[in-house]
C-alpha positions as CSV (number, residue, x, y, z in Angstrom):
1,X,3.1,2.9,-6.2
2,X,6.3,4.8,-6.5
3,X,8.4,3.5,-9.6
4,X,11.8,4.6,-10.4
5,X,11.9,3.8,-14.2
6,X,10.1,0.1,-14.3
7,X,11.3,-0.2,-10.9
8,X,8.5,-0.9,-8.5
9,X,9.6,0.5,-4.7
10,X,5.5,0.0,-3.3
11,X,4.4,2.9,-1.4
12,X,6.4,5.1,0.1
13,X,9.8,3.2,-0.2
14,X,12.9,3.5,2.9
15,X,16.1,3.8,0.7
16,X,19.4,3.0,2.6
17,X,21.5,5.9,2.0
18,X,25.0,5.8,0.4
19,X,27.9,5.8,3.0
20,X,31.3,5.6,2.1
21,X,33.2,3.1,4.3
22,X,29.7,1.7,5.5
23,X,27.1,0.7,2.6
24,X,29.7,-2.2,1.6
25,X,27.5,-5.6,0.9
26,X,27.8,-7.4,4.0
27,X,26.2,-3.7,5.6
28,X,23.6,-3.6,2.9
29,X,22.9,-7.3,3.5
30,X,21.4,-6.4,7.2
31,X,19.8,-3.4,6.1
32,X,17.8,-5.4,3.3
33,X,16.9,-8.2,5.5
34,X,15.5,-5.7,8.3
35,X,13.3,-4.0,5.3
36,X,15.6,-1.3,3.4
37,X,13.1,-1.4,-0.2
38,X,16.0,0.3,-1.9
39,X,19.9,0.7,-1.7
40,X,22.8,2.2,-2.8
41,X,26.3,1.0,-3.5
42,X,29.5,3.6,-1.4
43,X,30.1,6.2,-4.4
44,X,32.4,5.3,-6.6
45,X,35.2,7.2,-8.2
46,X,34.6,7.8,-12.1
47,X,38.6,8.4,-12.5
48,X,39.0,5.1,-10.3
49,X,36.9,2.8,-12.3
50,X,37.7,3.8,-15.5
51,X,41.6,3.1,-14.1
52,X,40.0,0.0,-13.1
53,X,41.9,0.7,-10.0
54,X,41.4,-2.3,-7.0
55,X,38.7,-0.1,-4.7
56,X,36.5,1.4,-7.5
57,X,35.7,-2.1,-9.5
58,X,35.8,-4.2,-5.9
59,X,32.8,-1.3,-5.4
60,X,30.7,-2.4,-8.3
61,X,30.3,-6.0,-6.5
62,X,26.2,-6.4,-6.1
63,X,23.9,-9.7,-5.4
64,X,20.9,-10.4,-6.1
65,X,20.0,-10.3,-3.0
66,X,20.4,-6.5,-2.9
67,X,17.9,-5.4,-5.6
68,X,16.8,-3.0,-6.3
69,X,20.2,-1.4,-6.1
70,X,22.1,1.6,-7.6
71,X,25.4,2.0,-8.1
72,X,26.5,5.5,-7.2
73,X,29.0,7.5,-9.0
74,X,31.2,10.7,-8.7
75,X,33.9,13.2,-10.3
76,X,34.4,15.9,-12.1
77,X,35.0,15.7,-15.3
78,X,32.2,14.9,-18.1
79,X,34.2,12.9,-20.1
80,X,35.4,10.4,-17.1
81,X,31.8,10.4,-15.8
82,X,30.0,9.3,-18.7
83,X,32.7,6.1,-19.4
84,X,32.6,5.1,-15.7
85,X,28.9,5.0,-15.7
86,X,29.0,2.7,-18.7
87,X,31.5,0.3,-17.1
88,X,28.9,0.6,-14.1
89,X,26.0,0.3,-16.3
90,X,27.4,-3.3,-17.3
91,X,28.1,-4.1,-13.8
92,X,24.3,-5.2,-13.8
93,X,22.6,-2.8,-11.3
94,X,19.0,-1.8,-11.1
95,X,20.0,1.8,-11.6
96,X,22.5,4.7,-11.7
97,X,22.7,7.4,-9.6
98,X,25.4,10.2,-9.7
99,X,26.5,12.0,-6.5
100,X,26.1,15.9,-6.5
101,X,25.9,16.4,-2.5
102,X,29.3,14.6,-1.1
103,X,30.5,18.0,1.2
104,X,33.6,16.4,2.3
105,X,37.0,18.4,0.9
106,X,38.5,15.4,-1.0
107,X,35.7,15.4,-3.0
108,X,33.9,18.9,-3.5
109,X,37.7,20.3,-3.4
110,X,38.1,18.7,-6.9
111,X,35.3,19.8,-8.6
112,X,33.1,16.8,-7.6
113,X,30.2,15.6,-5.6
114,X,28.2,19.4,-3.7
115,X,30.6,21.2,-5.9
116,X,28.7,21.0,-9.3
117,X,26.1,23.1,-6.9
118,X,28.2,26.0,-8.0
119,X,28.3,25.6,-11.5
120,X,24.5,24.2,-12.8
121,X,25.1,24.0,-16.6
122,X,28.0,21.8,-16.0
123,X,25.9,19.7,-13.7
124,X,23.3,19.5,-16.5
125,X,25.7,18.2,-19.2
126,X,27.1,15.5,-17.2
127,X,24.1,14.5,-16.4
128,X,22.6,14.5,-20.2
129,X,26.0,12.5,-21.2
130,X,25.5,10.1,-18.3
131,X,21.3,9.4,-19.2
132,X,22.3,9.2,-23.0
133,X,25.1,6.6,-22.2
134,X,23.5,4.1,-19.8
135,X,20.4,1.8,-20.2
136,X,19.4,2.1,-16.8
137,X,17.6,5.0,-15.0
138,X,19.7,7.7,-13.9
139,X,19.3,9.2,-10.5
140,X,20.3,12.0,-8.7
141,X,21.6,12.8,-5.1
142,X,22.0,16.5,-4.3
143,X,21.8,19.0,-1.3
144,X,20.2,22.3,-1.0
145,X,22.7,24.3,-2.7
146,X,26.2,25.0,-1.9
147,X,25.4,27.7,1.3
148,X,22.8,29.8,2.9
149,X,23.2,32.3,-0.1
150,X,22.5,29.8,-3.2
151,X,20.0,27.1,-2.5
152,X,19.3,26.3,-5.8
153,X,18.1,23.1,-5.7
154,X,14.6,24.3,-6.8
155,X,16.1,24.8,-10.3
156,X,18.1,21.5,-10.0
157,X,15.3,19.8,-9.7
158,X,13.3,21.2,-12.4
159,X,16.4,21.6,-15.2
160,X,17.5,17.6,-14.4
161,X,14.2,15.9,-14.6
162,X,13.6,17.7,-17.7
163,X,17.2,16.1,-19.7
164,X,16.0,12.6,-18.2
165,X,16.7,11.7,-14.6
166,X,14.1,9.1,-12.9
167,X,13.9,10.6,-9.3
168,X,15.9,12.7,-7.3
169,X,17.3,12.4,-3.5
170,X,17.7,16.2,-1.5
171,X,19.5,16.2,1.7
172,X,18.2,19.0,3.7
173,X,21.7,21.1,4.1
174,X,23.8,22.6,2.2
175,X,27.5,22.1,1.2
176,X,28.6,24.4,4.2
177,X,26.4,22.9,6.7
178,X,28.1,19.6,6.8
179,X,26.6,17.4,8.9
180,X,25.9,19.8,11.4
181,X,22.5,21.6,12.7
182,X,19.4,20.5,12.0
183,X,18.0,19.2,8.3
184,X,16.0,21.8,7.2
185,X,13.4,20.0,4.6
186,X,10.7,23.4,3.8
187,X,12.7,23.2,-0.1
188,X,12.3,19.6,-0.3
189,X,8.6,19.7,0.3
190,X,8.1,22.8,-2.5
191,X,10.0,20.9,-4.7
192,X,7.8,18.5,-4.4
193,X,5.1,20.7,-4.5
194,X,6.2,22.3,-8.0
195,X,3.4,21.2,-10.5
196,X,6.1,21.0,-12.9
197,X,7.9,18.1,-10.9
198,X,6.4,14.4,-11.9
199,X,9.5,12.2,-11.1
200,X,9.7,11.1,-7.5
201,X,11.6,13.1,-4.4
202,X,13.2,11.7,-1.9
203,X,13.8,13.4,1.3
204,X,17.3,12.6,3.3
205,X,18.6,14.1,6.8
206,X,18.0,13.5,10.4
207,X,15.3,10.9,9.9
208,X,16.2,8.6,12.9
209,X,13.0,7.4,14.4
210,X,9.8,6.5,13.0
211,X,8.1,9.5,14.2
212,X,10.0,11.4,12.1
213,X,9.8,9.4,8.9
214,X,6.0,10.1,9.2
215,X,6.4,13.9,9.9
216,X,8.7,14.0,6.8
217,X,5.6,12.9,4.8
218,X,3.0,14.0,6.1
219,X,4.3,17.7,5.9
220,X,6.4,17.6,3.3
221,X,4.7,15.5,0.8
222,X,8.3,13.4,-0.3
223,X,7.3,10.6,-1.9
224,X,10.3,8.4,0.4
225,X,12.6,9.0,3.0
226,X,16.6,7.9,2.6
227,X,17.9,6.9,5.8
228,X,21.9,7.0,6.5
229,X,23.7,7.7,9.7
230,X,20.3,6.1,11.7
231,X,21.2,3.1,10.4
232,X,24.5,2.8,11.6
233,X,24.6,-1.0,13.8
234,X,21.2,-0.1,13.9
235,X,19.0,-2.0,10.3
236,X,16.5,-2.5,11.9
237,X,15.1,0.9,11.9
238,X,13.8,0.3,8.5
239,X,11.3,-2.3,10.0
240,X,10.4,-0.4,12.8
241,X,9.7,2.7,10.5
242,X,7.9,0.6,8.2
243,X,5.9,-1.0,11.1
244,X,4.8,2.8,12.5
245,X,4.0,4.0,9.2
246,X,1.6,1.1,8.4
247,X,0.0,0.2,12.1
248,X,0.8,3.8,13.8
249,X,2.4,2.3,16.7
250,X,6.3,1.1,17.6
251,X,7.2,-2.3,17.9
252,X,9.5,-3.4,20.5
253,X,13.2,-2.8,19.8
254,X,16.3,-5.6,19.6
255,X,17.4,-7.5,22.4
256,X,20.6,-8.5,23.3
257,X,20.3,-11.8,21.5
258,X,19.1,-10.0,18.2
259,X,21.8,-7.3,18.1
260,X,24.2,-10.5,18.7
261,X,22.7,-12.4,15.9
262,X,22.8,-9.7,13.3
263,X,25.9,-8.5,14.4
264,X,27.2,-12.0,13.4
265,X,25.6,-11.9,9.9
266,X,27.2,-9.0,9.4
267,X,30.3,-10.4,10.1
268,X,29.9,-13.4,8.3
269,X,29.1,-10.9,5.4
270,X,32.6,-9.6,6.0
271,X,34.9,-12.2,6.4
272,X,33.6,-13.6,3.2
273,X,33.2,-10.8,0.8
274,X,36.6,-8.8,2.4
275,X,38.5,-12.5,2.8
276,X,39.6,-12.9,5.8
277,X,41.6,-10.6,8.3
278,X,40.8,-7.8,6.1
279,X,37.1,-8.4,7.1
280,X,37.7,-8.8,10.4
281,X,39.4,-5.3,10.4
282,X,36.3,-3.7,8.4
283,X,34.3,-5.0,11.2
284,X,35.7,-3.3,14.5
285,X,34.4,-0.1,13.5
286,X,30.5,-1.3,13.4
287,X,30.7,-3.3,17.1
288,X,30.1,0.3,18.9
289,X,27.2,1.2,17.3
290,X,25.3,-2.8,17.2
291,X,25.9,-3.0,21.2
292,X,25.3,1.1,21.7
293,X,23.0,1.5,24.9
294,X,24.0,-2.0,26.3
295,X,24.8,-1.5,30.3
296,X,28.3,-2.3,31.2
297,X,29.8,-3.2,27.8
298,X,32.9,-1.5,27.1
299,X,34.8,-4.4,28.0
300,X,32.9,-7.0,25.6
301,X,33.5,-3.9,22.9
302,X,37.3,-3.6,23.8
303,X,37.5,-7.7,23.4
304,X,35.7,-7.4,20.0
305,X,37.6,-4.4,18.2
306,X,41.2,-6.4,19.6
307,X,39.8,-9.9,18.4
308,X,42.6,-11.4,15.5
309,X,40.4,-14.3,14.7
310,X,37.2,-15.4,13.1
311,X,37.3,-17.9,15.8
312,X,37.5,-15.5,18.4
313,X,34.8,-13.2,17.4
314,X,32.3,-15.7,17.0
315,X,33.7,-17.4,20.4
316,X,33.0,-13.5,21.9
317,X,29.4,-13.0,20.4
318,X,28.1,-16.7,21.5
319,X,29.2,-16.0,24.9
320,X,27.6,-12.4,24.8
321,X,24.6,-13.8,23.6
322,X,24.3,-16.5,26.3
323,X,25.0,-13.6,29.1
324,X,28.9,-13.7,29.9
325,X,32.2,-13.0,28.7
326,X,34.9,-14.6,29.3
327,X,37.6,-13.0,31.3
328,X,41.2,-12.9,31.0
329,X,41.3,-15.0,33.9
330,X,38.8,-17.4,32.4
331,X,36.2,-17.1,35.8
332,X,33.7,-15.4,33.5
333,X,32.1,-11.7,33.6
334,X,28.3,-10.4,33.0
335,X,27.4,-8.2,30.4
């Protein structure tokens, strides 16, 4: 049983990684009903919340529905940190986890997110403050090291655990790397390997099929795998991963009616939790990726991501579901 804290996750937990501009609730919603064990809130600035600007608090909003859920934090400054993860600690979540592995230049440009790679004993006093300051458990989401020249994530791993964190997430790339070339997970497994290490790893990068969730634990050892871009208008890899890694074999993948259906949840999601038009907006970005692979559909996507109403959407799905769209001239067209 992996626990994080008094958190139970059962054995070998999928955790639904934190996206920003994706792992909103109405996306998290999907993911847990299609078997995510554990999720994450988008990061949250520590200057915005503690501003209590608009975006940062409208972040904090979790459901019980969710849990076990973290809220995810980042910035650059100790002081900031530690008071925005008590305003998150009282937001209610199951846990706290604090972003060191963001690459992207608005963030490790300011001193935040992969940038605290660079400087350790910074990274180890915000992360005393923030353990000291909350009542949950604090986690920790890092990459390898900043580039090819500093992975020091063996060290990270070993100095953070021993001030207090409850389990730490690796993404197999460094800060330079980006997104791009493969995930390269030999430090996560000797990380997990280190005799001094007793909290649990978690391996993230490139795990997009069940085959190679169970290649990340067989050979590395991790004691879970996070899961991001893969599940991208696509949840229901977390059942399917979960189904291999019990039963060795693949069930059969979503139809057309299924990606309709949760596609509609997930909209439903939106429109109430965004309010509206905003929702609908949200929305166009996910319609690519739930109807991805579909023969002959890039005129049901174009009527979907132009849509201006609820009314129209769900007008557009039902008739997608059922087999036809309806054309501008109202004689019908087959998906």
């Amino acid at each position: 049983m992996i626990k994080i804290g008094s958190i139970e996750l059962g054995e070998f937990p999928l955790l639904l990684a934190p996206m920003e501009d994706v792992s909103d609730p109405p996306f998290r919603a999907v993911c847990k009903q299609n078997g995510a064990d554990m999720m994450y809130t988008e990061f949250i600035s520590s200057e915005g919340l503690i501003r209590d600007a608009f975006k940062s608090k409208q972040k904090l909003d979790i459901f019980e529905y969710e849990r076990p859920i973290g809220i995810q934090l980042f910035g650059s400054d100790i002081d900031s940190m530690r008071e925005a993860a008590i305003i998150a600690d009282n937001a209610g979540p199951d846990l706290i986890d604090i972003n060191y592995g963001c690459p992207v230049k608005q963030v490790a440009c300011k001193g935040a997110g992969a940038a605290l790679l660079q400087d350790i004993p910074k990274m180890v006093q915000m992360t005393s403050e923030i353990v000291k300051a909350v009542n949950k458990p604090v986690t920790v989401k890092t990459r390898l090291g900043w580039d090819d020249r500093t992975k020091n994530v063996g060290e990270v791993a070993e100095r953070l655990q021993d001030i207090g964190i409850s389990a730490l997430t690796i993404h197999g790339r460094t800060r330079s790397q980006m997104y791009k070339g493969p995930a390269d997970w030999t430090l996560i497994g000797e990380i997990k390997k280190n005799p001094r290490i007793t909290i649990p790893i978690f391996g993230n990068g490139d795990v997009d099929s069940p085959e190679k969730a169970l290649e990340m634990r067989n050979r590395y050892g991790v004691d879970g795998v996070m899961i991001g871009r893969a599940a991208i208008g696509y949840p229901w890899i977390f059942r399917e991963v979960r189904h291999y890694l019990d039963h060795g074999t693949r069930i059969a993948g979503p139809t057309l009616a299924d990606r309709v259906d949760v596609c509609r949840q997930h909209l439903e999601k939106s429109l109430t939790w965004k309010r509206g038009k905003l929702g609908i907006l949200e929305m166009r970005k996910h319609y690519g990726n739930y109807f991805r692979g579909v023969p002959n559909f890039k005129d049901n996507r174009i009527r979907l991501v132009t849509a201006d109403t609820a009314e129209e959407l769900y007008d557009l799905l039902d008739a997608i579901k059922s087999g036809y769209t309806p054309s501008t001239d109202n004689l019908g067209m087959a998906v």
